[in-house]
C-alpha positions in Angstrom: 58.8 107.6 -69.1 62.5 107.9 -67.7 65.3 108.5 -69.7 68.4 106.7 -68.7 70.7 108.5 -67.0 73.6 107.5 -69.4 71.1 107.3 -72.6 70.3 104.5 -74.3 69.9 103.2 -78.5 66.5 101.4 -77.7 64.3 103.1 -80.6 61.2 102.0 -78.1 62.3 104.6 -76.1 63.8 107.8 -78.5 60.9 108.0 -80.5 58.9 108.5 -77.8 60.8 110.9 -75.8 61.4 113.2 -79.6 57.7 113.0 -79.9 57.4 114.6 -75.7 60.1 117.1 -76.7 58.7 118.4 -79.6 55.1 118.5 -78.1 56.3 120.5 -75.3 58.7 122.7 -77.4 61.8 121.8 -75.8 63.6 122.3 -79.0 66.9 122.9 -77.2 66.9 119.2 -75.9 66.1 117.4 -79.7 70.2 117.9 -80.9 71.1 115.6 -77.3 68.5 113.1 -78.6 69.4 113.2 -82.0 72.8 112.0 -81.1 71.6 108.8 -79.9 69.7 108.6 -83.1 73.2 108.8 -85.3 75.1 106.9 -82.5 72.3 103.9 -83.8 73.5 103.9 -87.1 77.4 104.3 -86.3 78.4 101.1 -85.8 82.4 101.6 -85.6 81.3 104.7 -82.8 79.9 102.3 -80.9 82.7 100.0 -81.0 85.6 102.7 -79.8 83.4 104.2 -77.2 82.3 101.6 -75.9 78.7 102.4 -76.2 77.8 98.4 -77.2 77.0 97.5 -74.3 73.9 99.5 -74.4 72.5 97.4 -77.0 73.2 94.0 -75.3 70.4 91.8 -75.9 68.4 90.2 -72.5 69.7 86.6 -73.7 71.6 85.1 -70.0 73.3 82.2 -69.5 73.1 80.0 -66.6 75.3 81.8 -64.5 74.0 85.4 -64.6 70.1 83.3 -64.0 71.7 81.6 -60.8 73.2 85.1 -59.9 70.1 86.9 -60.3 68.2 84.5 -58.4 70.8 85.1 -55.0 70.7 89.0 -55.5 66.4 88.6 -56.1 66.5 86.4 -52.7 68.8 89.0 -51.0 66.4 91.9 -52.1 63.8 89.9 -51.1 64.3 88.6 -47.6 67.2 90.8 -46.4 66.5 92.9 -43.3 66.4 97.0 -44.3 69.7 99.1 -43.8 69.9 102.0 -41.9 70.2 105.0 -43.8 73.4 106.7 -42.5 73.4 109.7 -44.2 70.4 110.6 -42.4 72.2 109.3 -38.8 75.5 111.5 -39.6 75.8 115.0 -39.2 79.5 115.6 -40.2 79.1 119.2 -39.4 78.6 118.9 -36.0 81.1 119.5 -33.3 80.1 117.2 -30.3 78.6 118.7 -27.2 80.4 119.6 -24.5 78.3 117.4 -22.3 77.8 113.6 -22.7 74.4 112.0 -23.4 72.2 110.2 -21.2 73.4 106.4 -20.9 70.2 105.1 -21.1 69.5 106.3 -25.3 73.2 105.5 -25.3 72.7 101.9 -24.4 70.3 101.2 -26.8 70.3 98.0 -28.1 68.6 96.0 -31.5 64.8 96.7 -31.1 62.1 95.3 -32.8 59.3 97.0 -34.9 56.2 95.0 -35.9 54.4 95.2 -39.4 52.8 93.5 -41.4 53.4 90.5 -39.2 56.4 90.4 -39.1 59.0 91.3 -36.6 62.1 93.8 -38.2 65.6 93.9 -36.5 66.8 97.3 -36.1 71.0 97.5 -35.2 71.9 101.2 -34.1 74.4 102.5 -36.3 76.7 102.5 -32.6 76.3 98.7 -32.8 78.3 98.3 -36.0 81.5 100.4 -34.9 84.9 99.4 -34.7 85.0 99.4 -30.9 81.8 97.7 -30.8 83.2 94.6 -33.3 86.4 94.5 -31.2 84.4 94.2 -28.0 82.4 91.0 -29.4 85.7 89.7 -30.3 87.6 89.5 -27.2 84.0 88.0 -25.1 83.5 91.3 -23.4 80.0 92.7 -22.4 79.5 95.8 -23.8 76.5 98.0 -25.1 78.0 100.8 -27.5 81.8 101.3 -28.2 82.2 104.6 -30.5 85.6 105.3 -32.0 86.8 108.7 -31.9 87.1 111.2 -33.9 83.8 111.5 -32.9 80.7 113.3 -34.4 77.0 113.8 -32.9 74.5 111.4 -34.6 70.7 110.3 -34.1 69.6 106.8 -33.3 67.4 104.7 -34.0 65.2 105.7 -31.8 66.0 109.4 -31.2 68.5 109.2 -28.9 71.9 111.2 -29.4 75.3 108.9 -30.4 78.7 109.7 -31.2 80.2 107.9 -34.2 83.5 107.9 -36.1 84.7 109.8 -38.3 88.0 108.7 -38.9 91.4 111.1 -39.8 92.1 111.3 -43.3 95.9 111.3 -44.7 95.6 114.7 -45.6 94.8 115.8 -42.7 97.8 114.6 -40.7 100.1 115.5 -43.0 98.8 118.8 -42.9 99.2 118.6 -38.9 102.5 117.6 -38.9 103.6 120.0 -41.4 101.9 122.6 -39.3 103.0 121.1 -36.6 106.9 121.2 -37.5 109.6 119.7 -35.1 108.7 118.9 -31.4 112.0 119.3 -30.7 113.0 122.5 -31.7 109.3 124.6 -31.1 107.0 122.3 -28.4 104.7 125.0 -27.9 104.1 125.2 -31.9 103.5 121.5 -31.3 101.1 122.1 -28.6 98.8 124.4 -30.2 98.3 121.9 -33.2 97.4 118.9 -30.8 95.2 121.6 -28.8 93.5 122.5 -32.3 92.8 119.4 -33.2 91.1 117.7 -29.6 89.2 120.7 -29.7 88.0 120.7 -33.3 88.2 116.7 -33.9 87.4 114.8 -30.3 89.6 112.3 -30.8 89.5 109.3 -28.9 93.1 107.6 -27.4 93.5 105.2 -30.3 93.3 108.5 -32.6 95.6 110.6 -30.5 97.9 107.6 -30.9 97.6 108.2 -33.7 98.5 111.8 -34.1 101.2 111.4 -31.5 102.9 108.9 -33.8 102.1 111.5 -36.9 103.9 114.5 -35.2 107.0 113.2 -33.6 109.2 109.8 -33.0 108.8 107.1 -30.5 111.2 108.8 -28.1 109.4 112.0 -28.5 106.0 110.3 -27.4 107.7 108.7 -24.6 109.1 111.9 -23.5 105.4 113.4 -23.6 103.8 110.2 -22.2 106.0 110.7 -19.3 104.7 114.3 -18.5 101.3 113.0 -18.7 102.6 111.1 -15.7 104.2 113.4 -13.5 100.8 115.5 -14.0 98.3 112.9 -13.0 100.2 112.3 -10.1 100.5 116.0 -9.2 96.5 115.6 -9.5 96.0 112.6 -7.9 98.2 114.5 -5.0 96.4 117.4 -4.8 93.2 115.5 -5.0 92.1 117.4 -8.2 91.3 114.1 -10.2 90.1 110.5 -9.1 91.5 107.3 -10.1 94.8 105.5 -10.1 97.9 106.6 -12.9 97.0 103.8 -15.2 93.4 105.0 -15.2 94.3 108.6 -16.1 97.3 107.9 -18.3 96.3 104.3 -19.9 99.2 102.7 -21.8 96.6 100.3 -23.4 93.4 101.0 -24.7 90.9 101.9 -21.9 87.9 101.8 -24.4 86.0 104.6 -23.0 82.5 104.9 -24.0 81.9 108.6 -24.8 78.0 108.2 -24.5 78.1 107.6 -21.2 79.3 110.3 -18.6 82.0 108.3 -16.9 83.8 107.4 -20.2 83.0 111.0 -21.5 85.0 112.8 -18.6 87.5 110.4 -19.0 88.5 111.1 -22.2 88.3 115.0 -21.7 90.8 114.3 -18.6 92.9 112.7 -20.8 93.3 114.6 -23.5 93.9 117.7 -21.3 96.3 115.6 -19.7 98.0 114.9 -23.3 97.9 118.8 -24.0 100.0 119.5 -20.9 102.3 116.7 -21.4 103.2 117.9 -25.2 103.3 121.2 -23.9 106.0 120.5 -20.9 107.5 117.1 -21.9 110.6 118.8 -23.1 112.3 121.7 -21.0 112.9 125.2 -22.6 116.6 126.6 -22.7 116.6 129.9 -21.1 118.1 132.2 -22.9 116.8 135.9 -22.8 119.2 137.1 -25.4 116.7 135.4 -27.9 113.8 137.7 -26.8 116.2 141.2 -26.8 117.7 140.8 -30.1 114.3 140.8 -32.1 113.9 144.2 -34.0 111.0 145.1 -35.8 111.7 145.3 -39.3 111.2 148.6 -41.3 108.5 147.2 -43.5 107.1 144.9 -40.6 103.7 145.9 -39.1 103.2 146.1 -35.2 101.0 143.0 -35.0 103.5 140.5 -36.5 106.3 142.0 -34.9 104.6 141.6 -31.1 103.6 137.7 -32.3 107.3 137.8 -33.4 108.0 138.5 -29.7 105.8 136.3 -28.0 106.7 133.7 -30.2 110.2 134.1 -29.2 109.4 134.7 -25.1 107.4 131.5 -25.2 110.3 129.2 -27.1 112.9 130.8 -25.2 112.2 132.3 -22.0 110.0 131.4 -19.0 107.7 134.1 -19.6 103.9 133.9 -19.3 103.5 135.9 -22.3 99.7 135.7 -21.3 99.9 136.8 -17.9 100.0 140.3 -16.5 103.9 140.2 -15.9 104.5 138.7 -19.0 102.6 141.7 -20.5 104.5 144.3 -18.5 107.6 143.1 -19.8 106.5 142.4 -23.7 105.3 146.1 -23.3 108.8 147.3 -22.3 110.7 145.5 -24.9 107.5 146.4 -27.5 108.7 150.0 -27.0 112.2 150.0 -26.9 112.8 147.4 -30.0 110.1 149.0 -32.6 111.0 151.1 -35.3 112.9 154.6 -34.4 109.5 156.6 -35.9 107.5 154.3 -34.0 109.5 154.5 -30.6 109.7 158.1 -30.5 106.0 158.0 -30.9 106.0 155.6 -28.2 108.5 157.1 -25.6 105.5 160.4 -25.2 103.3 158.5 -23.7 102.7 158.9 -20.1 101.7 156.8 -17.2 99.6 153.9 -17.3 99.8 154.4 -21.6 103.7 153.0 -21.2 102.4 149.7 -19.8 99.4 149.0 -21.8 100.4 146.8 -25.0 97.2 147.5 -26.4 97.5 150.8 -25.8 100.9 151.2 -27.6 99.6 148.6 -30.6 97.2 151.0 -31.3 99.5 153.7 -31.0 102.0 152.2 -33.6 99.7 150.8 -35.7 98.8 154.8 -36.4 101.9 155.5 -36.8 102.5 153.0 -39.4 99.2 153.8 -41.2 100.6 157.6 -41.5 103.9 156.5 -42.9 102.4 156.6 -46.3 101.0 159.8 -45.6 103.8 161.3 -44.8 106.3 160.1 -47.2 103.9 161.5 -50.1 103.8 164.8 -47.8 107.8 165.2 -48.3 107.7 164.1 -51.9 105.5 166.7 -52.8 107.6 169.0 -50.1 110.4 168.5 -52.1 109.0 168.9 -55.9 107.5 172.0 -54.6 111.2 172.9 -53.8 112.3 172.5 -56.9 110.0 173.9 -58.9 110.0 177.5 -56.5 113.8 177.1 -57.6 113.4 176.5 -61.1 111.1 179.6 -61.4 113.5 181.3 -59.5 116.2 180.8 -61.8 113.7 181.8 -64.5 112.9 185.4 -63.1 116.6 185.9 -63.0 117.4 185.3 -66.4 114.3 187.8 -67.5 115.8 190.6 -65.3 119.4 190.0 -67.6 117.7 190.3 -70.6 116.5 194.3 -70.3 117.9 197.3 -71.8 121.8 197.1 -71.3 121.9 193.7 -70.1 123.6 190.5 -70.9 120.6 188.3 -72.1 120.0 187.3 -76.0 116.6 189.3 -76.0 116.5 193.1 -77.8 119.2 194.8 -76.3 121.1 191.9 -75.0 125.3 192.0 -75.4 125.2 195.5 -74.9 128.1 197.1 -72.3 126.6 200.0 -69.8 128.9 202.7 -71.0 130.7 204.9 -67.7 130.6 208.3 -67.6 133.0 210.5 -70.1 133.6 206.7 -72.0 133.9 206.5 -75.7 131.0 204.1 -77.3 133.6 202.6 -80.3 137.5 202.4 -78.3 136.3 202.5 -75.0 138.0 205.0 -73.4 137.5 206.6 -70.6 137.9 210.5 -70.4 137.6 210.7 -73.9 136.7 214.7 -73.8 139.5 215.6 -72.0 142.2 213.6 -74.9 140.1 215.7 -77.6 140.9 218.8 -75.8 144.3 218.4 -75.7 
């Protein structure tokens, strides 16, 4: 016996479930049953919870008999659903390389049993791209919609389904993001993020183009994609024509094939460098001179600081080998004044190595700790050799004939020939007289 996932106030099947608990001394279970028990009898319960509808009788009218005829005749003669849970593997970034086209063009198959023949559609088959494709009288085996993820077919072959964006997601892009405009770079890294970690396909980069910036903005950067695939088709680094590297419409790329797989990759490297260069920087190097590490600023954040700054404001390949030189340079000469004297002893190849000098201030800014609880116990070790300095004095003052409070204290050293009482000095020779 099964007992209802929500419960139930059928006596036929309590009773027999208290009798199983109490045989097998689950005595901790009996109060959970017992409530159903009391529910019974609470009437007016029922009616506020809404529990009544557990005790509906089986008496249907015509209506719910005609449904339940449909629904048995569906059951009944309906072909069997593919169980996409088991297709899907969410957690799987797709491969690098695309899948043979012969499992990707896969199409219904049939299985025999029990003498009958079963229709199998792929999972592929029932995309968006693939519905669109049927709709506009185009031949075409599978059309997967990007974001894509790696899935199994029906019969074992490798697929890429959609997964589509959610709204959180692109607003927490954009706001990542922030304005194309004022940062591209920023803008860049996000988009370069989120090809690598989502796939998307072009609608869905549409679709993030239109989430992180206006229409002129995407028009500046679909422009750049331009200029670059002609620079390639130029220099013979990519095949095809501009409106099959930069499509303006969509070019409904199969990614499980290998043609529609590079084709995608071209183009969203293409869309990369296009945010990246669609609008020019304004050189100015005063930007990158006037950043000062802060006191409480440590020596990672304030290089980042600096590169962040060379890259939105200077033509500085803050990745290249000149572009370290000179990050290395103003590194030295714009940290903190403990941290640049530290700095300034290095020697040689030392001064031109930024790791060599982040490691280098990064000690230095470990020690400052250190070394501020050295001089604070410098300095109470000063003042307490001074108090008990001050102390030893006042115990010399208090002897015999001095000034202090102690036995002996507010006594006068009498001079020589000096009366004890008046004072006087000579005293012997005024008696004599």
């Amino acid at each position: 016996m099964q007992w209802p996932r929500n419960g139930t106030l059928n006596h036929d099947i309590i009773t027999p479930m208290m009798h199983y608990l109490q045989d097998n001394g689950k005595w901790e279970e009996i109060p959970y049953l017992d409530l159903f028990y009391y529910l019974g009898r609470r009437t007016d319960w029922q009616k506020e919870c809404g529990i009544m509808v557990l005790t509906v009788t089986n008496e249907k009218c015509r209506g719910c008999e005609n449904r339940d005829q449909k629904a048995d005749y569906l059951v009944k003669y309906k072909d069997p659903e593919e169980d996409v849970s088991l297709l899907v593997s969410p957690s799987a970034p797709p491969p690098e390389t695309a899948s043979e086209e012969e499992g990707a063009e896969g199409g219904e198959t049939k299985e025999k049993g029990d003498g009958k023949s079963k229709r199998h559609t792929p999972i592929s088959k029932r995309t968006r791209g693939h519905l669109v494709s049927k709709k506009g009288g185009r031949e075409g085996g599978t059309h997967v919609m990007a974001p894509l993820r790696e899935a199994v077919g029906p019969q074992g072959d490798r697929v890429m389904v959609k997964v589509p964006f959610s709204p959180n997601d692109l607003m927490i892009w954009k706001q990542s993001a922030g304005s194309y405009r004022e940062d591209p770079d920023r803008t860049a890294r996000v988009v370069k993020m989120v090809i690598k970690t989502q796939n998307p396909d072009w609608n869905d980069l549409q679709v993030l183009l239109d989430t992180l910036m206006d229409s002129t903005e995407k028009e500046i950067v679909l422009r750049a994609m331009t200029e670059k695939a002609r620079e390639m088709i130029r220099l013979r680094v990519a095949d095809g024509t501009l409106n099959e590297l930069v499509p303006r419409e969509d070019p409904e790329w199969d990614p499980n094939t290998a043609r529609g797989h590079q084709a995608l990759k071209e183009y969203q490297e293409l869309l990369i460098e296009g945010v990246r260069t669609g609008i020019p920087k304004t050189v100015n190097w005063s930007k990158l001179y006037s950043v000062k590490q802060e006191k409480n600023e440590s020596p990672s954040a304030f290089l980042e600081r600096l590169k962040e700054t060379a890259r939105r404001y200077t033509s500085l390949e803050v990745e290249g080998e000149a572009g370290r030189l000179q990050l290395a340079l103003i590194f030295m000469g714009q940290s903190q004044e403990d941290i640049r004297k530290k700095l300034q002893k290095l020697e040689g190849e030392d001064t031109r190595n930024l790791e060599k000098l982040l490691e280098v201030a990064w000690k230095v800014y470990n020690n400052r700790e250190k070394e501020s609880v050295r001089k604070q116990q410098a300095s109470m070790l000063a003042v307490l050799q001074q108090a008990v300095g001050r102390g030893n004095g006042r115990e010399r003052a208090r002897g015999r004939g001095g000034f202090g409070r102690g036995r002996g204290g507010g006594q006068v050293r009498l001079g020589y020939d000096q009366c004890a009482l008046c004072k006087i000095k000579d005293i012997g020779k005024m008696s004599a007289r």
